[in-house]
C-alpha positions in Angstrom: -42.6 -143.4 -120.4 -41.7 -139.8 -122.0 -45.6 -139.1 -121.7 -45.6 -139.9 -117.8 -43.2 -137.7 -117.0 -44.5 -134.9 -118.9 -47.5 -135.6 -117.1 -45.5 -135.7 -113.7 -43.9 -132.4 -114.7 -47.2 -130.2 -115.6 -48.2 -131.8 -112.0 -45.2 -129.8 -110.3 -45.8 -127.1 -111.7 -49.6 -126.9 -111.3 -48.8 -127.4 -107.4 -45.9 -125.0 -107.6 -48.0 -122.1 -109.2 -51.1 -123.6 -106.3 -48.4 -123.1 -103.1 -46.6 -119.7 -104.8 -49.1 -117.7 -106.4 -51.6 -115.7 -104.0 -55.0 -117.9 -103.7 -57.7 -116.5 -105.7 -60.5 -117.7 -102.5 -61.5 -114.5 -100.9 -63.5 -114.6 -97.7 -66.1 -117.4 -97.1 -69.3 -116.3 -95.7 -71.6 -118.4 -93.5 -73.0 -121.1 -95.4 -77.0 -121.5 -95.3 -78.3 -122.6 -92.0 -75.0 -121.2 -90.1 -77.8 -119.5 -87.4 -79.3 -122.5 -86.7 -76.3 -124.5 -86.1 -74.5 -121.4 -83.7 -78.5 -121.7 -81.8 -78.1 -125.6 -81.6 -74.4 -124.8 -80.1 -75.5 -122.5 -77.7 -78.3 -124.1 -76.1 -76.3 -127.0 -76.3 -73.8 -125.5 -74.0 -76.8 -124.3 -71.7 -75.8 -120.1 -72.0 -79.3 -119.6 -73.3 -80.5 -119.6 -69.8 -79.3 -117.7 -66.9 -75.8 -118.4 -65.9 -74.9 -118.8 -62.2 -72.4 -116.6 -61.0 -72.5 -114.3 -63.7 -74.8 -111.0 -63.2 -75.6 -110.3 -66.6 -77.7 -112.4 -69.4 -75.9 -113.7 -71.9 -76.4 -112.7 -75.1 -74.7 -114.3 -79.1 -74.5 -112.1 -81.9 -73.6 -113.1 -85.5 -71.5 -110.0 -86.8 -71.0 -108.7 -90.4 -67.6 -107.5 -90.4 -65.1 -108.7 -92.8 -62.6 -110.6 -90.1 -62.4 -113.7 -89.0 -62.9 -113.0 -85.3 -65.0 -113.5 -82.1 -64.9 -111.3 -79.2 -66.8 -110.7 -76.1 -68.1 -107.5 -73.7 -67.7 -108.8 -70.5 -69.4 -106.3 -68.5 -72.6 -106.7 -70.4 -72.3 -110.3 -71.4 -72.4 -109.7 -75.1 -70.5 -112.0 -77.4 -70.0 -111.8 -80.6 -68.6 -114.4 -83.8 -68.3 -112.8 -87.3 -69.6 -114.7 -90.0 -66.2 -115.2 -91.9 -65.4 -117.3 -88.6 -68.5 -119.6 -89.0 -67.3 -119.7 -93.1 -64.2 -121.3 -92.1 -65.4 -123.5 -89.3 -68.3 -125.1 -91.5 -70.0 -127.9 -89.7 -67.7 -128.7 -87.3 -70.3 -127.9 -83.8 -67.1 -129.3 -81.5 -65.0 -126.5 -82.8 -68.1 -123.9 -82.8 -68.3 -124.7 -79.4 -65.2 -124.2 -78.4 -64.7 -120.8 -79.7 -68.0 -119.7 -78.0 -67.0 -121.5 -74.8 -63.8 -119.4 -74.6 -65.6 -116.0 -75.0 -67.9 -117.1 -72.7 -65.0 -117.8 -70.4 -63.8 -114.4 -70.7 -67.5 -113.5 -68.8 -67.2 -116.0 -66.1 -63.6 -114.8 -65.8 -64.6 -111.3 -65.4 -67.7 -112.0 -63.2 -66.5 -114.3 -61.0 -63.9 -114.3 -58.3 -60.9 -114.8 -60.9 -61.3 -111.9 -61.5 -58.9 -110.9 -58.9 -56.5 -112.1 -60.8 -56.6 -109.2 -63.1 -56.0 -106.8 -59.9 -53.0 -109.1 -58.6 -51.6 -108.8 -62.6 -52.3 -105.0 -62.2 -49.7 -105.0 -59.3 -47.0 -106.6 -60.6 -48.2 -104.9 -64.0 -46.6 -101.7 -61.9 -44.2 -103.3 -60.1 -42.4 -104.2 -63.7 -42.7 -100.7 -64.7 -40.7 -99.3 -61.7 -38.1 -102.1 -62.2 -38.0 -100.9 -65.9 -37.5 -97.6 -64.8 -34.7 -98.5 -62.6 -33.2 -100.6 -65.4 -33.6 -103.6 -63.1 -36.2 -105.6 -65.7 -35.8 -105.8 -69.3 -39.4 -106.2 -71.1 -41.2 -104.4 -73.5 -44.5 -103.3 -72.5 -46.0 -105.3 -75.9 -44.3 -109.0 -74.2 -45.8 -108.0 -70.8 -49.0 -107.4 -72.3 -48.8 -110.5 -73.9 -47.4 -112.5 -71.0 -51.0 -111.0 -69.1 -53.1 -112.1 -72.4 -51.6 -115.5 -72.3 -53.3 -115.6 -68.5 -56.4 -114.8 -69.7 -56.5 -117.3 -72.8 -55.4 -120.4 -70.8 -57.9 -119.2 -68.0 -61.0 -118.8 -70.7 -59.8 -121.8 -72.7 -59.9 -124.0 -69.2 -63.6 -122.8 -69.0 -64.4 -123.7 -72.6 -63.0 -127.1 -72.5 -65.2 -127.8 -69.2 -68.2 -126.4 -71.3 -67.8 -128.5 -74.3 -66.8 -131.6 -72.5 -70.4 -131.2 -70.2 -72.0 -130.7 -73.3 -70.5 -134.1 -75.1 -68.4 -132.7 -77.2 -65.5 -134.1 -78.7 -62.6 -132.3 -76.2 -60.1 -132.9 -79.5 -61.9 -130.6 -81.3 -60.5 -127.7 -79.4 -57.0 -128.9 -80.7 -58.4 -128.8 -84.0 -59.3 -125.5 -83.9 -55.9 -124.4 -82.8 -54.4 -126.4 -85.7 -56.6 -124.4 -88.3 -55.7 -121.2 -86.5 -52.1 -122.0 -86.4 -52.3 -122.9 -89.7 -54.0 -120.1 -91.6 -51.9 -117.7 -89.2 -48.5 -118.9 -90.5 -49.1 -118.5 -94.0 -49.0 -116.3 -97.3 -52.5 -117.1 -97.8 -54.7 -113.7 -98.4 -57.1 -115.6 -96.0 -54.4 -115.2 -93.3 -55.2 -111.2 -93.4 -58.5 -112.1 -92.3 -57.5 -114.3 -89.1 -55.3 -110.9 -87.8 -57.8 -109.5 -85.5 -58.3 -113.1 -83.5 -54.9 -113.9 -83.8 -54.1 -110.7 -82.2 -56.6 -110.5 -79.3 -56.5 -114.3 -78.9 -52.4 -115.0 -78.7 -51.7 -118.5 -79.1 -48.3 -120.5 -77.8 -47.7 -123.9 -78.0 -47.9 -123.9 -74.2 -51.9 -123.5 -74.5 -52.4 -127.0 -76.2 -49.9 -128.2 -73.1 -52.5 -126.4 -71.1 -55.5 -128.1 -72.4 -54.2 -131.7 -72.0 -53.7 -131.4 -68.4 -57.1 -129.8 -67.4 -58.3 -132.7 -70.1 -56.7 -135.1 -68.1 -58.2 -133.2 -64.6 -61.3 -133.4 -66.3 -61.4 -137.0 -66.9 -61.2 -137.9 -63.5 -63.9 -135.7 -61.9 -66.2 -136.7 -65.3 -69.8 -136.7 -63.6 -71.7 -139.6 -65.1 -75.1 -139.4 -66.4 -76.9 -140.9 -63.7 -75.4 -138.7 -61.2 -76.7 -135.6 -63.0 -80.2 -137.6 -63.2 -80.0 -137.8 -59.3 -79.3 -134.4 -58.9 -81.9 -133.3 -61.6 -84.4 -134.9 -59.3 -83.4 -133.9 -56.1 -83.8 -130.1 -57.8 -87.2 -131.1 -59.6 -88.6 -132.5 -55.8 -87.2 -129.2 -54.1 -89.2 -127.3 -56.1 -92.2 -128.8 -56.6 -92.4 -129.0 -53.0 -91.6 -125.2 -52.2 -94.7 -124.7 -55.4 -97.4 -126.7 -53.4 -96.4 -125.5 -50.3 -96.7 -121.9 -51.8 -100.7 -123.0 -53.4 -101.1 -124.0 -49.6 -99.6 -121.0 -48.1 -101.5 -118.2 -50.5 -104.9 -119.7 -51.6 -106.0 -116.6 -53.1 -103.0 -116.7 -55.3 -102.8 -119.9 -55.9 -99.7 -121.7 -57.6 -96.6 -119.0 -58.0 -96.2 -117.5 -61.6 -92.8 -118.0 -61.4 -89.8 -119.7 -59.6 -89.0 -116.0 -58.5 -92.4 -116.2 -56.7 -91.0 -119.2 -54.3 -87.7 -117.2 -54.0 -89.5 -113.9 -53.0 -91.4 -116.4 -50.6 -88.6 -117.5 -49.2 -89.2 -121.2 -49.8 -86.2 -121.7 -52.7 -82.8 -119.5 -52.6 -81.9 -117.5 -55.7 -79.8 -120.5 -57.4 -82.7 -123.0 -57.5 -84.7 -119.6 -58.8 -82.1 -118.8 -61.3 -79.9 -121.5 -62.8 -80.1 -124.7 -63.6 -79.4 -128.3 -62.2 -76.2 -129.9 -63.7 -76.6 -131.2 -67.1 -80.6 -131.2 -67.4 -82.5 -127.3 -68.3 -85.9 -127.3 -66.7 -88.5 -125.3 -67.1 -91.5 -124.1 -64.9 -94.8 -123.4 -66.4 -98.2 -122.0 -64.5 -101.8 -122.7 -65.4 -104.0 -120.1 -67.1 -105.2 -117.8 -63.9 -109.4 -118.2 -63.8 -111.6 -115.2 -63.3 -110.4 -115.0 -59.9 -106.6 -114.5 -61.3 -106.1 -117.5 -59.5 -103.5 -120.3 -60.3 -104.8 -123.8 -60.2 -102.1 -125.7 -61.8 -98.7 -126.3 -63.1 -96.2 -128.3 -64.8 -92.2 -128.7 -64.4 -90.2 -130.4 -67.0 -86.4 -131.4 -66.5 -84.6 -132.7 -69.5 -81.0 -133.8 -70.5 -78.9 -131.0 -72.3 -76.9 -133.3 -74.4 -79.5 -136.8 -74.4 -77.8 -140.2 -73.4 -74.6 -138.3 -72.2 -75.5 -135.7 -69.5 -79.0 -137.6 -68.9 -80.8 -140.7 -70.5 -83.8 -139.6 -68.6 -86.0 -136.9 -69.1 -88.7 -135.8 -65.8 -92.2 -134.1 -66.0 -94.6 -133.1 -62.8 -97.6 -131.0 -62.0 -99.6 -129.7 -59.4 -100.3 -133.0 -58.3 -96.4 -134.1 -57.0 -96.3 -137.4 -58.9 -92.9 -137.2 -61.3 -93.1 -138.8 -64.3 -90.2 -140.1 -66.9 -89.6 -141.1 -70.1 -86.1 -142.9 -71.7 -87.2 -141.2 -74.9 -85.3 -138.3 -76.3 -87.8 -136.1 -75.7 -89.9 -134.0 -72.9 -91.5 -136.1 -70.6 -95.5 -135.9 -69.8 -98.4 -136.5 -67.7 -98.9 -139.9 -70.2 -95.5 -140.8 -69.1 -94.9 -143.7 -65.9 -94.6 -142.2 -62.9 -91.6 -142.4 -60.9 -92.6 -145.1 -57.4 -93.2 -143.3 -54.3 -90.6 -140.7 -55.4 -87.8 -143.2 -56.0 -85.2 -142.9 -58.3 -85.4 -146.1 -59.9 
């Protein structure tokens, strides 16, 4: 009995000296492979193409400094995730996703037409100053920066969680994020040092998780099902392969167009059937080798499921010829493939 409570009393104090004595764990770098898995993330999310709405090409970095941070350049679509942050985040891809979907929600912020938003918190940005000046308002300039942060972070978080949930994500994942940033935020922990830069361009309140379960909820009931984005994959993938013949009939010299910018310049397809791509599925358009006469003779368009069996369970292939093709397999569909009936979507 004695020797068990020796035992029990070594244990305290090994945890005691574990909670009170600063952690000998410095900063973690990114394990082996880390690249691969932020690629797999990115494509997964479907930023590696073109991104409708948004002017500039997106672009990830993987950063060297010492912090655990990520951080974006709106106006040139630059984003950026140290590889401290990737150290502490390990395997988890939900999590990885959501911090890249909410720097790539600061873009779409900028870009888009929320971006008024910044001009109407401008106003009352000035409007607060001249009731401070008149002693009418009492608020630091640091809480009304903060108050205009916290806009910003609920408005790029609202992005990300559409993102990752498109992507078949698991939409809890963003909580758990929040839980190891709250976490490592609130402690003694020399790690903690390294979370200050994200912690202070990314302010978190509890209201954010609040946040996030209602556009979770919002989410749920406007979920587009697979088959829907397979329907609207097709009616893209027959748009276009109709405006491509059309062009071959239209410039014989020329042949098939080198590019989807060809039927755009044409004016056969507008610029977001030229430039982005259809709900849940990334297709890509691919000429023939030009013969002697730089002539086009053929082509091929595949369409296939961003996240297989959750944002498609079909993948679609077509050429020159108009017949589309399919397989159930996770993989790109081919001329071997069965053809789809008279263009039906069965």
């Amino acid at each position: 009995m004695l020797r068990r409570i020796r035992l029990s009393v070594s244990f305290l104090l090994i945890l005691i000296l574990a909670v009170w004595l600063p952690s000998p764990i410095g900063p973690r770098p990114a394990a082996a492979g880390a690249q691969g898995l932020v690629q797999k993330v990115w494509e997964k999310l479907g930023v590696d193409q073109p991104v409708e709405g948004v002017p500039v090409r997106l672009r990830l970095h993987i950063s060297d400094e010492p912090v655990v941070n990520a951080w974006t350049t709106p106006t040139t679509g630059d984003i950026y995730i140290s590889q401290q942050m990737l150290g502490l985040v390990g395997s988890s891809e939900g999590e990885l996703a959501f911090i890249l979907g909410h720097e790539i929600g600061h873009v779409m912020g900028y870009w888009s037409g929320l971006s008024t938003q910044l001009q109407k918190q401008q106003l009352e940005a000035d409007l607060s100053n001249l009731l401070s000046m008149l002693g009418l308002l009492f608020e630091s300039e640091e809480e009304r920066k903060n108050r205009y942060s916290h806009v910003e972070e609920k408005l790029a978080d609202s992005i990300a969680f559409y993102m990752i949930t498109e992507a078949c994500y698991n939409p809890y994942d963003a909580a758990a994020f929040f839980g190891r940033l709250q976490m490592y935020s609130g402690t003694t922990d020399p790690l903690a040092r390294l979370w200050k830069p994200y912690a202070a361009t990314h302010p978190f309140k509890e209201d954010r998780i609040e946040h996030l379960r209602i556009v979770m909820r919002a989410l749920q009931q406007k979920k587009t099902s697979a088959s829907k984005n397979e329907a609207y994959a097709l009616g893209w993938l027959r748009t276009l392969v109709t405006a491509a013949i059309t062009y071959g009939d239209t410039y014989p010299d020329a042949g098939f167009p080198s590019s989807l910018q060809d039927l755009e310049q044409a004016g056969l397809i507008d610029s977001q059937l030229a430039t982005t791509q259809p709900r849940g599925y990334r297709l890509t358009y691919q000429p023939g080798l030009p013969d002697a006469q730089a002539r086009i003779g053929t082509f091929t368009m595949v369409a296939r499921p961003v996240a297989y069996r959750c944002t498609g369970e079909r993948s679609f292939f077509v050429d020159e010829s108009g017949v589309i093709r399919f397989t159930r397999e996770d993989r790109l569909a081919s001329w071997a493939d069965s053809p789809l009936e008279d263009w039906e979507d069965d």
